[in-house]
PAZAMAR-93513 format. One line per 3 residues: for each residue x, y, z of C-alpha. Coordinates in steps of 0.05 Angstrom, whole numbers. Layout:
<recs>
X/Y/Z ~ ...
</recs>
This chain:
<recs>
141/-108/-17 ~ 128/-182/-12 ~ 54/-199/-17
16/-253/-14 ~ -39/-274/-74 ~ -102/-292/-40
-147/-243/-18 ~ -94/-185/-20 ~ -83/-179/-95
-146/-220/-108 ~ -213/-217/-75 ~ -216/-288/-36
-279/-296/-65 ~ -274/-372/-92 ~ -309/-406/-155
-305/-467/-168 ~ -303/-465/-248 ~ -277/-532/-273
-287/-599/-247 ~ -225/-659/-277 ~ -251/-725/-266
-223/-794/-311 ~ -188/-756/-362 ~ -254/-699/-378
-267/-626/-350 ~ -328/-610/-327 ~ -340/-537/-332
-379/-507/-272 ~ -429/-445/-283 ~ -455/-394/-227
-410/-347/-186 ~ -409/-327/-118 ~ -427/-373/-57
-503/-380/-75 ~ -504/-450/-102 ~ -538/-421/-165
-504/-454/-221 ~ -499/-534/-257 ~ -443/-576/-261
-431/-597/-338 ~ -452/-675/-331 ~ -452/-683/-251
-457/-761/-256 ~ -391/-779/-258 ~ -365/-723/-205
-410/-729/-155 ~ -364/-775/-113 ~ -312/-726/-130
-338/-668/-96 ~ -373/-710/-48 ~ -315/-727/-17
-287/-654/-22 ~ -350/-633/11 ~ -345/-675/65
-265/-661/74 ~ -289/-587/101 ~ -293/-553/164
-317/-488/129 ~ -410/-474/129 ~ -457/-449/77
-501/-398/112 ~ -568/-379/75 ~ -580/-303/59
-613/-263/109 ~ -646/-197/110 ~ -582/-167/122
-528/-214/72 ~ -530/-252/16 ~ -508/-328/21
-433/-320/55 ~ -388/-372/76 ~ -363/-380/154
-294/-409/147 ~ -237/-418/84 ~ -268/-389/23
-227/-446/-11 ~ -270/-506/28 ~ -337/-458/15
-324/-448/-54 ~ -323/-539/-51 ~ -388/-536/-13
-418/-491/-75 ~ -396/-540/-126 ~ -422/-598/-93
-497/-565/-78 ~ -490/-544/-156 ~ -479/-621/-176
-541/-635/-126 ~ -515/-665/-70 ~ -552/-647/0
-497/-631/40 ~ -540/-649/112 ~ -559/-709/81
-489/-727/61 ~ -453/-707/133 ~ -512/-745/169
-497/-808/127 ~ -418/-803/136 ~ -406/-769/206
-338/-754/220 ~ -301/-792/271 ~ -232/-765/269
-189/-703/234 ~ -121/-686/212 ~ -113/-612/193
-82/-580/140 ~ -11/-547/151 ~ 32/-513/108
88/-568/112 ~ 35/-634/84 ~ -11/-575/42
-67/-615/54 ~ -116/-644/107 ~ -160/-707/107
-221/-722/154 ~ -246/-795/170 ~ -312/-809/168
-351/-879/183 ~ -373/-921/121 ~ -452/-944/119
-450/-972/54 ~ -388/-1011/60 ~ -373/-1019/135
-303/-994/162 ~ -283/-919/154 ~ -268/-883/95
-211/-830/89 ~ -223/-757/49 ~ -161/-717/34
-153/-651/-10 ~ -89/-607/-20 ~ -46/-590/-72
-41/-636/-130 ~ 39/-648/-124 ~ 32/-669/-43
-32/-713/-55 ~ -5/-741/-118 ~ 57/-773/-85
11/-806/-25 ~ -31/-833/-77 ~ -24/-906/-110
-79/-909/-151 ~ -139/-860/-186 ~ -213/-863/-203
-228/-883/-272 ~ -306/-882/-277 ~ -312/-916/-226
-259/-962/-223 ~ -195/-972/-178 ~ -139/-965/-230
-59/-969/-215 ~ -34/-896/-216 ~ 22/-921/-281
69/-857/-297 ~ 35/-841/-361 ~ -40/-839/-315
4/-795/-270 ~ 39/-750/-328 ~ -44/-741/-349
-67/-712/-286 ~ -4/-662/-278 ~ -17/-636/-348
-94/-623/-325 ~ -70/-588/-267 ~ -18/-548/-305
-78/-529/-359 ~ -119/-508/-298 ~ -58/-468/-261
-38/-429/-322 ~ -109/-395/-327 ~ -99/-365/-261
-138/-423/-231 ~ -121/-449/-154 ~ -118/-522/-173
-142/-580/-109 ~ -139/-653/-113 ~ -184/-697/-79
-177/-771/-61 ~ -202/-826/-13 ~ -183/-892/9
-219/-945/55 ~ -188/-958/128 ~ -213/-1013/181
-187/-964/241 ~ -231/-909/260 ~ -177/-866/283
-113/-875/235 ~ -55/-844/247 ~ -41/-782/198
11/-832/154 ~ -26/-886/143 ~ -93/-847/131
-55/-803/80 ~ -16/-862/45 ~ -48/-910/-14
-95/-866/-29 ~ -144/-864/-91 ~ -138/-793/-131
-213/-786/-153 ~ -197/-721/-194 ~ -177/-648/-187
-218/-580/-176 ~ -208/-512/-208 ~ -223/-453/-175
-224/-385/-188 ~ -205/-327/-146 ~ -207/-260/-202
-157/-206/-178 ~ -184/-145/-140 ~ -197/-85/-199
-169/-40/-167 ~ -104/-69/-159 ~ -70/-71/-225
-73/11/-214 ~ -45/4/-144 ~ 12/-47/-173
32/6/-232 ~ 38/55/-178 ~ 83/17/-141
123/2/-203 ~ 129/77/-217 ~ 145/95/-150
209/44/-151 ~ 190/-8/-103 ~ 193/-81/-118
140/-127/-112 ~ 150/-199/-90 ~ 86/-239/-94
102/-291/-39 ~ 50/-346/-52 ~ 37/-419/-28
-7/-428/-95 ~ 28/-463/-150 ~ 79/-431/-194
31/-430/-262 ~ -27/-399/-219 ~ 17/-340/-183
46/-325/-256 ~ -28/-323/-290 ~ -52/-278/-231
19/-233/-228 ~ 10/-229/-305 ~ -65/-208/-291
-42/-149/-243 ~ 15/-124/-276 ~ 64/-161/-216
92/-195/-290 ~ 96/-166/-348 ~ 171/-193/-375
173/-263/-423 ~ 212/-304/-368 ~ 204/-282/-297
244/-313/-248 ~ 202/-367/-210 ~ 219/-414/-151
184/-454/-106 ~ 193/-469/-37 ~ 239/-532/-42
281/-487/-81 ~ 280/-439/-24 ~ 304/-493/30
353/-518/-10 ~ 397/-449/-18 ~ 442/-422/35
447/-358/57 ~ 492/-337/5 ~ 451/-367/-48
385/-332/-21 ~ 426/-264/-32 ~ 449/-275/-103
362/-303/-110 ~ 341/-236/-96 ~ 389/-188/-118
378/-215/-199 ~ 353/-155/-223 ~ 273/-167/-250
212/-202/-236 ~ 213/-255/-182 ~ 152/-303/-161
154/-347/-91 ~ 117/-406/-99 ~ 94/-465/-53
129/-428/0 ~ 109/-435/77 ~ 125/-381/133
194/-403/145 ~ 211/-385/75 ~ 186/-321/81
216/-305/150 ~ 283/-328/107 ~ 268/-278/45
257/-217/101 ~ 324/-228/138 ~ 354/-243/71
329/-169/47 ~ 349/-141/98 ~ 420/-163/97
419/-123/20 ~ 395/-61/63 ~ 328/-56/27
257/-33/68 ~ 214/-92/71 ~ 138/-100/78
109/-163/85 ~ 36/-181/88 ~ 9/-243/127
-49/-274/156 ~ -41/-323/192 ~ -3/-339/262
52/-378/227 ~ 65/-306/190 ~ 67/-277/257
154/-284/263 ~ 157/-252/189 ~ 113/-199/199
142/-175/270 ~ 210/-176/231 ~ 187/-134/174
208/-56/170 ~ 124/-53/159 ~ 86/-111/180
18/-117/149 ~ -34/-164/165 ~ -96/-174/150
-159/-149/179 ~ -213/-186/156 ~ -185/-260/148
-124/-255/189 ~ -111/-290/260 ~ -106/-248/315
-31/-269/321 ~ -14/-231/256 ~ -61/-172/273
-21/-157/339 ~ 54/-178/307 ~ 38/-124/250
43/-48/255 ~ -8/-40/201 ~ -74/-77/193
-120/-71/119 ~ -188/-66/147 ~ -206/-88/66
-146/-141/57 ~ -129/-98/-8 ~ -58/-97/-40
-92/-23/-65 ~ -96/-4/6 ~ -19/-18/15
-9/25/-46 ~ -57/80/-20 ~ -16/84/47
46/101/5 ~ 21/145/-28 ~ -9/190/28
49/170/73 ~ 104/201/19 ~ 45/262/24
50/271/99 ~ 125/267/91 ~ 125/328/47
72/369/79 ~ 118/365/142 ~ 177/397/100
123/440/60 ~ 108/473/138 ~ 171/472/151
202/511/91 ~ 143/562/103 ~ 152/573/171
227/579/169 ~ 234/619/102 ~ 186/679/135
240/672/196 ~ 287/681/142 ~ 249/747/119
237/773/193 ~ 319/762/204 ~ 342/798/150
327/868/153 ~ 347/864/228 ~ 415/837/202
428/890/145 ~ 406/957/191 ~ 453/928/243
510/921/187 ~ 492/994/155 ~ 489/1025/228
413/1045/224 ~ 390/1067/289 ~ 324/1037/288
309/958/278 ~ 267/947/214 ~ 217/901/254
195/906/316 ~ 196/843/361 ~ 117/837/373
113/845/299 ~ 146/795/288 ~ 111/750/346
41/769/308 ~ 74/738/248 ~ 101/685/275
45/671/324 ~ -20/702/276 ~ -12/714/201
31/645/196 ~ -3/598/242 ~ -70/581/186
-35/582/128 ~ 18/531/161 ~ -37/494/182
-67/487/114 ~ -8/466/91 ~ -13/402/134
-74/384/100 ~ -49/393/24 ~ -76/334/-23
-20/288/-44 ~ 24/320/-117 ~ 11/293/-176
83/261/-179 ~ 87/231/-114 ~ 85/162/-139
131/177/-195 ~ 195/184/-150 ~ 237/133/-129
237/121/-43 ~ 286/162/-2 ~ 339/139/28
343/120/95 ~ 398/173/113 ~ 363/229/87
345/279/150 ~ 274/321/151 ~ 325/380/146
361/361/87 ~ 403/404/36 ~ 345/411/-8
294/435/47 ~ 349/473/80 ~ 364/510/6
300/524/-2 ~ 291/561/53 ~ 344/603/38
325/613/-25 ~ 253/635/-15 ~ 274/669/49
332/701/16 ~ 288/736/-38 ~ 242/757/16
294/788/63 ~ 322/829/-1 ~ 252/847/-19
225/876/50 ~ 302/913/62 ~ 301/951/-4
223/973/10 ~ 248/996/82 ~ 312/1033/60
277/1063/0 ~ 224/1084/42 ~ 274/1118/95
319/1145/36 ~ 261/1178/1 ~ 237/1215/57
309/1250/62 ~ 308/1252/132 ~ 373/1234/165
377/1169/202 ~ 401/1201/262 ~ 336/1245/271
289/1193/257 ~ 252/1178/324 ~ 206/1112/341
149/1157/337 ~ 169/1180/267 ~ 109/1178/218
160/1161/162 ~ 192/1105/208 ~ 127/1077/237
108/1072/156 ~ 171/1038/134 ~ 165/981/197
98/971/168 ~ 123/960/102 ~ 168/916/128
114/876/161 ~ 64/879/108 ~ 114/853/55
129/786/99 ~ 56/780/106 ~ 38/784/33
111/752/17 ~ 91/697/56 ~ 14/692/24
62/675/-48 ~ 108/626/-11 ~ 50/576/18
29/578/-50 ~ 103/574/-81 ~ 115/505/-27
55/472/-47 ~ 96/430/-97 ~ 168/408/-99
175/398/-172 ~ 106/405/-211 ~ 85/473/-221
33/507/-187 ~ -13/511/-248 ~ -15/435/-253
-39/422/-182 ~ -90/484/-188 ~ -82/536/-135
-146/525/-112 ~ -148/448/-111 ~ -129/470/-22
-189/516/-13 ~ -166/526/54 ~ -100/554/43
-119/613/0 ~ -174/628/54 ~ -130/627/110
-76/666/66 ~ -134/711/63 ~ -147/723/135
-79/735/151 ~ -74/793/96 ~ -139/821/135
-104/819/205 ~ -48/857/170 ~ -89/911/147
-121/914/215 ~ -62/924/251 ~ -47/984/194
-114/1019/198 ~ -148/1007/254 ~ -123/1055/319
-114/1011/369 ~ -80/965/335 ~ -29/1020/313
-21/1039/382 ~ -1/969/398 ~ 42/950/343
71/1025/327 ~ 50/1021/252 ~ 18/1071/197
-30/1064/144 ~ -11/1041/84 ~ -28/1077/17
-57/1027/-40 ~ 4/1044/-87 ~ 50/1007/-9
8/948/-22 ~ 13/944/-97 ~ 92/946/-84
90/895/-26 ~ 45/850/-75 ~ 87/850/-131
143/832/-85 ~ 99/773/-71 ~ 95/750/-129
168/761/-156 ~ 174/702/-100 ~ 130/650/-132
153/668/-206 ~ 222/657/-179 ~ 209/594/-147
161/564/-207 ~ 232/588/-247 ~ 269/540/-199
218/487/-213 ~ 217/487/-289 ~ 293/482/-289
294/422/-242 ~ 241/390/-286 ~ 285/405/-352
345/373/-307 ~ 305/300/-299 ~ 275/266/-251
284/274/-171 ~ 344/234/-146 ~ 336/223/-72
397/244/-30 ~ 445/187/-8 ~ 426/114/-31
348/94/-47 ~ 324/23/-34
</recs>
């Protein structure tokens, strides 16, 4: 699973915490987008986040009746606006004084964008840029020292990339702002980006979703890997994978996108089949379009979140594309096959879960259905062998089974809540069929013991009577009872086995038996259309039955049950075996 940080494992909800101007952080209080809050000592960062303010395309819009103060736009460029209202700037004021003139967005090969704006105070243009500190660092020649222009010297460089590590290792997404002073009004993107003056660095905080270091253990325990695929710096994705439980190893494996670009094919594979933790970093949507086809060469079922249109390529070649519904582009919505209508890694998780659920409630009906077949076949099967005149089961008998008593409780079945364990067992393999040797032993098992079962109550019933088979007549009170025996034992047999298939592994006491309320109540119905069709006249008519004495039913019921004991036997000895192994290879 290779998801991104922002907004899917975190809640894109942007703080600007720390301010680093000339050498000292300014810490940053409030939270939120209501510009409730102080900068520590604004003096000296004003021009700072004046400049990161005005390098925005993003709008502050004041609560309503409806919404508190919300953002229209990045969540990164309102999170700037915030900071700068906190240090007191107006932002009208500001825009009205600098008006923009000319633009050069971000994109995810520069990592940063810079806006030109005209110059009142000292004529010309002026040039605001913000990206990541590593891009804006190497187009810069000189930095802000209180004020004054100094020469960017290695050791004033060396400074601000240990600020922006101490920033990146507490989880923080880490911007750098700068400015320089141009005569054109419309620059070209190199020479507005180029010479630039680094006035200082912003910290911001995005906190990680709470519900998603639960969803991430799940995913751990249900044997899928998780690739956090990031274009934040490698200290931040490592605080915020540490955070969520993505990390939890001394030295994960971390690489960046340059790294990325420079390995071949060959060196991608041998990247991602090391065994442990691995971190993407600074990596664009090529990069990730590479690590898909790359996975998919080593067989493995990929998912891949994305938001935005560049993702678009990744996610339509992703086994399970997801994008994002609330801040992803239309692009990525239609190249997914799954959209998060709350941009939640948990929601990712959640599908898993109930889609592994669905998965088994599709073999839980079909073990039920097939193993009453199983019941309804084998009497037929043995009187034919023995030579009995007479079949055991009648064929509409068997249709009300088939068609009545087993329709609600199959139904039911559909709608069973998802086992305790289903996250604890590793993925299936591609390979492995609905029908597989597991489902298909099942069934005979379960089926098996009702087929004995209902055979030995019809023979003992015929053999206690002491008629011989040859004078035994359809009519026959004794062989209109012993077909109803028959019938009621699959019925009640069958009221044991929805129970019995509710789980594969855990037992039936774990999970509650009635944790499904509608499975015992349809189990329940069905038993009552069985004793309809043994008592009431017409029905007997119809379906050539008897009545059935309460000692028949107390037989039939602890025939029942000697099919769920068996089957929670069968259980407890594949729990003492281990855990599940799926059949064939699991990626």
């Amino acid at each position: 699973m290779c998801t991104d940080k922002t907004g899917t494992l975190t809640r894109a909800e942007m703080t600007v915490v720390r301010v680093w101007s000339a050498g000292v952080a300014h810490a940053v209080t409030g939270v939120g987008y209501a510009p409730d809050g102080e900068v520590d000592d604004p003096a000296p960062v004003r021009a700072l986040l004046r400049a990161a303010a005005l390098c925005c395309n993003a709008r502050l819009v004041p609560p309503s009746n409806r919404a508190g103060w919300r953002v229209l736009g990045d969540t990164t460029e309102g999170a700037l606006l915030v900071a700068a209202a906190k240090a007191g700037l107006d932002l009208a004021a500001e825009e009205a004084a600098a008006p923009r003139v000319a633009e050069h967005p971000f994109d995810s090969g520069r990592k940063l964008m810079s806006t030109v704006h005209q110059d009142s105070a000292g004529g010309g243009c002026r040039v605001y840029a913000k990206g990541a500190p590593q891009e804006l660092l190497e187009r810069c020649s000189a930095a802000d020292r209180a004020g004054e222009r100094r020469l960017l010297t290695d050791d004033l460089r060396a400074e601000v990339i240990a600020a922006n590590d101490a920033m990146a290792s507490q989880g923080l997404r880490v911007l750098a702002v700068a400015q320089r002073q141009v005569p054109d009004p419309r620059p070209g993107q190199k020479a507005a980006e180029s010479e630039l003056t680094l006035l200082g660095l912003v910290g911001m905080l995005d906190p990680p979703r709470p519900e998603v270091s639960g969803a991430v253990a799940d995913c751990r325990r249900a044997r899928i890997r998780i690739v956090m695929v990031t274009g934040d710096h490698p200290l931040t994705a490592e605080a915020v994978a540490r955070r969520v439980g993505i990390v939890t190893g001394p030295a994960p494996t971390v690489v960046t996108g340059t790294d990325v670009e420079a390995l071949d094919e060959d060196g991608l594979d041998l990247l991602l089949e090391r065994p442990g933790e691995l971190l993407l970093c600074r990596v664009g949507p090529e990069d990730k379009m590479r690590v898909v086809v790359a996975l998919h060469r080593r067989g493995e079922v990929v998912a891949v979140t994305g938001d935005g249109a560049n993702d678009a390529p990744a996610l339509k070649h992703a086994d399970i594309g997801v994008a994002m519904g609330v801040s992803g582009t239309d692009v990525a919505r239609e190249a997914a096959v799954t959209v998060l209508l709350d941009d939640s890694f948990a929601s990712i998780a959640a599908a898993v879960r109930l889609g592994r659920s669905v998965y088994q409630n599709i073999r839980k009906f079909l073990v039920y259905v097939f193993s009453s077949n199983i019941g309804e076949l084998g009497p037929i099967v043995a009187a034919t062998l023995a030579g009995f005149p007479l079949v055991p089961i009648s064929a509409v008998q068997i249709l009300a089974i088939d068609l009545g008593t087993d329709v609600l409780p199959a139904l039911a079945l559909g709608a069973e809540p998802p086992e305790p364990d289903v996250m604890d067992r590793p993925p299936r393999s591609r390979r492995e069929r609905l029908f597989s040797a597991a489902v298909m032993g099942r069934i005979l098992f379960l089926g098996g013991i009702q087929a004995i079962g209902v055979t030995a109550v019809f023979f003992w019933h015929i053999h206690a009577s002491g008629i011989p088979w040859a004078d035994l007549t359809e009519d026959d009170p004794v062989y209109r009872k012993a077909v109803t025996m028959v019938h009621a034992g699959i019925v009640l047999s069958q009221f044991f086995v929805a129970f019995a298939v509710r789980t594969d592994r855990q037992s039936l006491l774990r999970v509650g038996p009635l944790s499904n309320p509608w499975l015992p109540a349809a189990g329940c119905l069905g038993i009552a259309l069985m004793a309809g069709i043994s008592y009431l006249p017409p029905l007997q008519a119809l379906f050539h039955t008897a009545p059935l004495a309460a000692g028949d039913w107390a037989v039939l019921a602890g025939l029942g049950a000697l099919v769920l004991a068996a089957e929670e036997r069968r259980k407890a000895w594949l729990r003492r075996r281990g855990p599940a192994v799926p059949e064939g290879e699991a990626r």
